[in-house]
Short mmCIF file of the C-alpha atoms (twelve columns), coordinates in Angstrom:
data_MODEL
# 
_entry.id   MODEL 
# 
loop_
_atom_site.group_PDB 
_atom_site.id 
_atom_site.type_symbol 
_atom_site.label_atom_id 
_atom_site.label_alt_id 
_atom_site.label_comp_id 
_atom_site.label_asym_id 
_atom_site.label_seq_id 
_atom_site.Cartn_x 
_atom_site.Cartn_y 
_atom_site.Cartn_z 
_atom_site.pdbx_PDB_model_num 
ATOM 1   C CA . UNK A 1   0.000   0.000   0.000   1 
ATOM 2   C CA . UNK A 2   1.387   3.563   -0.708  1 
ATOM 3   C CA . UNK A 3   -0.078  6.665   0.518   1 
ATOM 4   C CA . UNK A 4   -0.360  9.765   -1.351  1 
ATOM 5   C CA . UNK A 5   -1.092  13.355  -0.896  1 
ATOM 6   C CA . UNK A 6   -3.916  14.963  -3.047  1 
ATOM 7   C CA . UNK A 7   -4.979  18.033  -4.111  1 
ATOM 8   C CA . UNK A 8   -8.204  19.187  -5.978  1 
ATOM 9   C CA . UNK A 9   -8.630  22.226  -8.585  1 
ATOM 10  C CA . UNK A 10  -10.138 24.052  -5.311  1 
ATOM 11  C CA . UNK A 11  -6.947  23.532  -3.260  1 
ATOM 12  C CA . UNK A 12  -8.578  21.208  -0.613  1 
ATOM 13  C CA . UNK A 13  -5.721  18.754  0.766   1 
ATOM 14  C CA . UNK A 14  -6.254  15.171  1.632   1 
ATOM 15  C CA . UNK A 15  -4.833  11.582  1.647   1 
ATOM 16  C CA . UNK A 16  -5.571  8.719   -0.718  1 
ATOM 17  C CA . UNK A 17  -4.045  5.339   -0.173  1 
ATOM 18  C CA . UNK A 18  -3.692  3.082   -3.219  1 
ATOM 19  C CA . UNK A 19  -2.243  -0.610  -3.845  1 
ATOM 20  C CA . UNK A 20  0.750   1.074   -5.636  1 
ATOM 21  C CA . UNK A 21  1.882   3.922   -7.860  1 
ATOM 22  C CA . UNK A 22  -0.174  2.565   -10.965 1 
ATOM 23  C CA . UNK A 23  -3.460  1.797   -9.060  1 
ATOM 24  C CA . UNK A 24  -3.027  5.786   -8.265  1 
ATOM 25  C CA . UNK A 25  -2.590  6.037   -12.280 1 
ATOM 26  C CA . UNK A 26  -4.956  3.760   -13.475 1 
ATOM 27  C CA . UNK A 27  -7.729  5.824   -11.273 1 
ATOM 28  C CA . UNK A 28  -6.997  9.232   -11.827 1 
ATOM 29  C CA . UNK A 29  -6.772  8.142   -15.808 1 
ATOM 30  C CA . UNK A 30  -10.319 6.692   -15.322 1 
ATOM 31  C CA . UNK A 31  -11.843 9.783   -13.502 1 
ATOM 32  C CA . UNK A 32  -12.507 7.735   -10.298 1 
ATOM 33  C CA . UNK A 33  -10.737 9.976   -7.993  1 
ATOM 34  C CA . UNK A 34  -12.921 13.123  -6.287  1 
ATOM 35  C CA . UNK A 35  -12.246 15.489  -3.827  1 
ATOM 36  C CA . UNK A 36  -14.115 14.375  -0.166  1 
ATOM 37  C CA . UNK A 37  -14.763 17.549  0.363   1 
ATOM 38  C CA . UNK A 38  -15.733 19.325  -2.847  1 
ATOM 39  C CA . UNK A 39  -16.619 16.347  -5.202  1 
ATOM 40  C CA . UNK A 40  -14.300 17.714  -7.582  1 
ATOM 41  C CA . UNK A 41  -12.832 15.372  -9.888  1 
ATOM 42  C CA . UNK A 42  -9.554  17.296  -10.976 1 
ATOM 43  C CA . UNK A 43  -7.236  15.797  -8.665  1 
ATOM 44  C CA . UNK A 44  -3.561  15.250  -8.632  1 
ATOM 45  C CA . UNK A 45  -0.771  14.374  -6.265  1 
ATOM 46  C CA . UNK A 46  0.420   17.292  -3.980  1 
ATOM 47  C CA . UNK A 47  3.914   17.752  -3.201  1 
ATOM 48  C CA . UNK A 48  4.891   15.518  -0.113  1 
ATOM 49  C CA . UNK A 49  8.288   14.934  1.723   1 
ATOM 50  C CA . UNK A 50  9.450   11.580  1.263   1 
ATOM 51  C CA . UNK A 51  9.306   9.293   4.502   1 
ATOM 52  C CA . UNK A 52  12.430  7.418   5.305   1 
ATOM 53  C CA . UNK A 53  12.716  4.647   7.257   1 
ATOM 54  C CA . UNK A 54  15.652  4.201   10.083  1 
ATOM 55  C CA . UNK A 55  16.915  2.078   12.272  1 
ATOM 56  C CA . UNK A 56  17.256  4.438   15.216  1 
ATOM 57  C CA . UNK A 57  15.177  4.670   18.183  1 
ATOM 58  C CA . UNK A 58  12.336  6.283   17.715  1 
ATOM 59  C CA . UNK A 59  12.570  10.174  19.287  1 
ATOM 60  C CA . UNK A 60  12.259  10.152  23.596  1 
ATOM 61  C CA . UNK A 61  9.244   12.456  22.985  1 
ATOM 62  C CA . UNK A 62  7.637   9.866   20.845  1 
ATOM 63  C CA . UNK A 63  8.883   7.019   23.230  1 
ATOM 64  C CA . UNK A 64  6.715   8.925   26.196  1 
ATOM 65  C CA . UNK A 65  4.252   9.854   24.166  1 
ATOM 66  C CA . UNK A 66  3.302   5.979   23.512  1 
ATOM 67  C CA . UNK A 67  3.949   4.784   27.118  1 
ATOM 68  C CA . UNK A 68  1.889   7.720   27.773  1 
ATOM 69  C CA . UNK A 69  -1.078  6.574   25.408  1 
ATOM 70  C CA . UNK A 70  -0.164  3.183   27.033  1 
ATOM 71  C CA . UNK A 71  -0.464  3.682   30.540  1 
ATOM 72  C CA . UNK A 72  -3.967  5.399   29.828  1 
ATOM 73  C CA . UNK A 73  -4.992  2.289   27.949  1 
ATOM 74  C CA . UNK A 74  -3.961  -0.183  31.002  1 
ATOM 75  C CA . UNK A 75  -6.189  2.468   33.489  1 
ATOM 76  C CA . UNK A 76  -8.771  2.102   30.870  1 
ATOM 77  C CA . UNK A 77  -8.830  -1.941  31.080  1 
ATOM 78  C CA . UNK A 78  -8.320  -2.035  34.882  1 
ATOM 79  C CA . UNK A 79  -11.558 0.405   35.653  1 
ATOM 80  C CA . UNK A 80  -13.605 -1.240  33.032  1 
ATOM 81  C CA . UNK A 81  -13.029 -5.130  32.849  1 
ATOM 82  C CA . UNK A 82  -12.631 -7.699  35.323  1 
ATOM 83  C CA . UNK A 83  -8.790  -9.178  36.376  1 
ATOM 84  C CA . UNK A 84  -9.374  -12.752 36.019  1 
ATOM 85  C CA . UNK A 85  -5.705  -13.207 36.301  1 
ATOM 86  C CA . UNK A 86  -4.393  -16.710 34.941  1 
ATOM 87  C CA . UNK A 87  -7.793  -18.077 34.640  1 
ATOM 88  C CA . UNK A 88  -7.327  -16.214 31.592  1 
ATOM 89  C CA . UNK A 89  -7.451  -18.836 28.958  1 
ATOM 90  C CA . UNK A 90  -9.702  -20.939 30.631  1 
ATOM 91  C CA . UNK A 91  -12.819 -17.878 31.684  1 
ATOM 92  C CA . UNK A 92  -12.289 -16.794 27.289  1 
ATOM 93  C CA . UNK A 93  -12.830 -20.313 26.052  1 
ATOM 94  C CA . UNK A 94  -16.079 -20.241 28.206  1 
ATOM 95  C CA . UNK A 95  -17.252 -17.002 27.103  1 
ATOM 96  C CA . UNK A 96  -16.418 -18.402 23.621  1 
ATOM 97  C CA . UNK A 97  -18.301 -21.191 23.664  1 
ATOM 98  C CA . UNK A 98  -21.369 -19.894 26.012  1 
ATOM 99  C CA . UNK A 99  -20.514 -21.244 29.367  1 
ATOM 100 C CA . UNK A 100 -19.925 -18.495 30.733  1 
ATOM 101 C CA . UNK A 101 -21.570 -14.778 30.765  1 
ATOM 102 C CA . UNK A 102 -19.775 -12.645 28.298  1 
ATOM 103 C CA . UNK A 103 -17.915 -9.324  29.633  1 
ATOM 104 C CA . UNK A 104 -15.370 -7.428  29.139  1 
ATOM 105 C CA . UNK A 105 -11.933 -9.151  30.903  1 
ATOM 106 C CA . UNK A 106 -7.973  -9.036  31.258  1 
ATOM 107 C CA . UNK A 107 -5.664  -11.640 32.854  1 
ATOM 108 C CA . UNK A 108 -2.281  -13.620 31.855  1 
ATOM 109 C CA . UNK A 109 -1.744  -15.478 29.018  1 
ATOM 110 C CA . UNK A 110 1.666   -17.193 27.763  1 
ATOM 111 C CA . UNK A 111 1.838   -16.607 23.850  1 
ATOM 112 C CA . UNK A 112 1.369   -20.266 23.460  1 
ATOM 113 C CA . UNK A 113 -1.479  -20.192 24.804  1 
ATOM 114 C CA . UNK A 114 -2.648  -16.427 23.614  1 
ATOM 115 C CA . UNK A 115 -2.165  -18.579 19.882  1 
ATOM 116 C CA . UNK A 116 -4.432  -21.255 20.677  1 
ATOM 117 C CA . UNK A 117 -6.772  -18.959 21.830  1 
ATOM 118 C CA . UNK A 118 -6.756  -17.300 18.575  1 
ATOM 119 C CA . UNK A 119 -6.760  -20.752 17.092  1 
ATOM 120 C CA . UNK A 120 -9.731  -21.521 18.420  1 
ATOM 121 C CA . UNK A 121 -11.346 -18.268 17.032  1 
ATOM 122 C CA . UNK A 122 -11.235 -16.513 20.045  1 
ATOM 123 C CA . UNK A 123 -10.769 -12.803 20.438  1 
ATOM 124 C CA . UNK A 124 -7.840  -12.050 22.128  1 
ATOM 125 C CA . UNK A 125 -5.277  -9.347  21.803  1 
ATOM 126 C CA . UNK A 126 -1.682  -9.315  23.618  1 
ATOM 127 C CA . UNK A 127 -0.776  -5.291  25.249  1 
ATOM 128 C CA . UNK A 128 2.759   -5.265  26.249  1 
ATOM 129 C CA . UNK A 129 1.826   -3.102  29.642  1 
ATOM 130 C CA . UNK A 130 4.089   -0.591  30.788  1 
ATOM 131 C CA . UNK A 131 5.259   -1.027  33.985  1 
ATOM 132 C CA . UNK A 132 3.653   1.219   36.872  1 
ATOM 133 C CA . UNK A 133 5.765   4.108   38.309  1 
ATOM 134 C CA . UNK A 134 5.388   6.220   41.402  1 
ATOM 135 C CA . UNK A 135 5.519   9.670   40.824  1 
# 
C-alpha cells in the first residue's frame, strides 16, 4: 500500500491510499478519484516529503508519548473489565463457547497459549503493559 497526498482544482488537501503507484494512475486516468470535500474530480498528487525509514530509536518524545497513550490504555482496562488473572485462557474459552456470561476481561496469558486462543477463534489481543511508576 502507498499513501499519497492529493490536491483538488479548489486547493482542498487530503490523503488517498492506493495498492501502488499505478493503481493511483490507473484511477486518476479513469476519472474515479474526487475530492471528499468538494466532489471535484480534478485531482492530482500534492507535493509531499518523502518518509524514510531508520533504524534508530524512535525520538524520547515519541517514546513517552506511547507509554503515555499506554499507561492510559492499562487504566482504561483495569476500571472497566474484570482481572481474572491466569484463569485467563480458561474464563475466554467459556465465554467463547457460552458457558460463561460474556464481559469485558484481562488476565495472563503465555503466547502459546494467547495462539491457541486465537486458534480456536477466540478474540484475544496481547498489550505489552508498561510497567507502573510512582511519581
Amino acid at each position: 500500500m502507498i499513501l499519497f497526498n492529493l490536491i483538488c482544482s479548489r486547493g482542498h488537501e487530503f490523503e488517498g491510499w492506493f495498492r501502488d503507484g499505478a493503481a493511483y494512475d490507473h484511477q486518476a486516468a479513469a476519472g474515479d478519484l474526487s475530492c471528499p470535500m468538494c466532489s471535484d474530480k480534478a485531482v492530482r498528487k500534492a507535493v509531499m516529503a518523502p518518509s524514510l525509514v531508520s533504524n534508530r530509536p524512535p525520538p524520547a518524545r515519541a517514546a513517552a508519548e506511547l507509554r503515555e497513550m499506554l499507561s492510559s490504555l492499562r487504566d482504561h482496562v483495569e476500571t472497566t473489565a474484570e482481572n481474572v488473572g491466569d484463569r485467563f485462557p480458561e474464563e475466554a474459552r467459556r465465554m467463547h463457547y457460552g458457558e460463561a456470561d460474556e464481559r469485558a476481561i484481562y488476565g495472563e496469558a503465555s503466547a502459546d497459549e494467547a495462539e491457541a486462543l486465537r486458534d480456536e477463534g477466540v478474540n484475544v489481543v496481547s498489550i505489552p503493559w508498561p510497567s507502573r511508576r510512582d511519581s
